[in-house]
N, C-alpha and C positions, 0 to 999 in steps of 0.2 A: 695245777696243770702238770702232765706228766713231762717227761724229756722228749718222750718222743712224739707228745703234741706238740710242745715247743719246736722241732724240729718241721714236723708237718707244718705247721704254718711258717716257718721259716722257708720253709721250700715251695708253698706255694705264692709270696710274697717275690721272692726271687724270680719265678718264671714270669712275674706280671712286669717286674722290671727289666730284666732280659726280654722280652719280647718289645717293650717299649722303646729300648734302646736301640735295638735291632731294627727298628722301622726309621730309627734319627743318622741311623750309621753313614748313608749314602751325604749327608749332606758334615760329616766327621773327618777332623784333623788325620792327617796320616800316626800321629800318635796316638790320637783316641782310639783308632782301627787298634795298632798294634796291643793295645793294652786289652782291647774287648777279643780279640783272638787267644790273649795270655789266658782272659777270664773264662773263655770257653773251652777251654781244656781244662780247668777246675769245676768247668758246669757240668763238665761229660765226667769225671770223677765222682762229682757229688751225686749224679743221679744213680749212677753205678750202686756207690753206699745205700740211696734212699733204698733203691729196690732190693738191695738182701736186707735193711732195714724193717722193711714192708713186707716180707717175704716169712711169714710164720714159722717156714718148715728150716729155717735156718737161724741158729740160736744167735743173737747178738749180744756184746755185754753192753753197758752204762757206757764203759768207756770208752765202745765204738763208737757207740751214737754219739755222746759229749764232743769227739773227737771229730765225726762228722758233722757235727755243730758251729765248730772251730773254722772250718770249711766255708761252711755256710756262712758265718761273720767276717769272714778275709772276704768274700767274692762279695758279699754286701754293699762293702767298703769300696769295693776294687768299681762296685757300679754306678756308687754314689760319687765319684770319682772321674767315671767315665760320663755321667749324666751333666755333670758340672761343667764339665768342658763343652758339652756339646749345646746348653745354654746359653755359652758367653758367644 
């Protein structure tokens, strides 16, 4: 698998999570909110990267992507995080 498969399904996994959580929000801690607001300026970041990533005419190296990678596994964490709470 290439990196930027890796990435594409890292980033389609993430909106499936993000939108899941986003439907649990109304019934979330006042910190759960604040943390999912933090995560959603990293989500508006990462989507920014996916699309010059996905964007042909715009050359990207290894080490964007890796780095938008990096991205991707902080806001993963940041959801699994945010999803835990919202189970208890």
């Amino acid at each position: 698998m290439s990196i930027r498969k890796d990435f594409e399904d890292l980033l389609g996994k993430l909106q499936v999570e993000r939108d899941e959580i986003s439907l649990k929000l109304h019934l979330a801690s006042m910190e759960a909110k604040q943390e999912f607001e933090q995560a959603e300026k990293q989500w508006h970041r990462l989507k920014i990267k996916a699309a010059e990533i996905a964007d042909d005419s715009v050359e990207t190296s290894e080490e964007f992507i890796a780095k938008a990678k990096i991205v991707g596994e902080e806001l993963k964490d940041a959801y699994y995080r945010i999803s835990k709470r919202l189970a208890d």
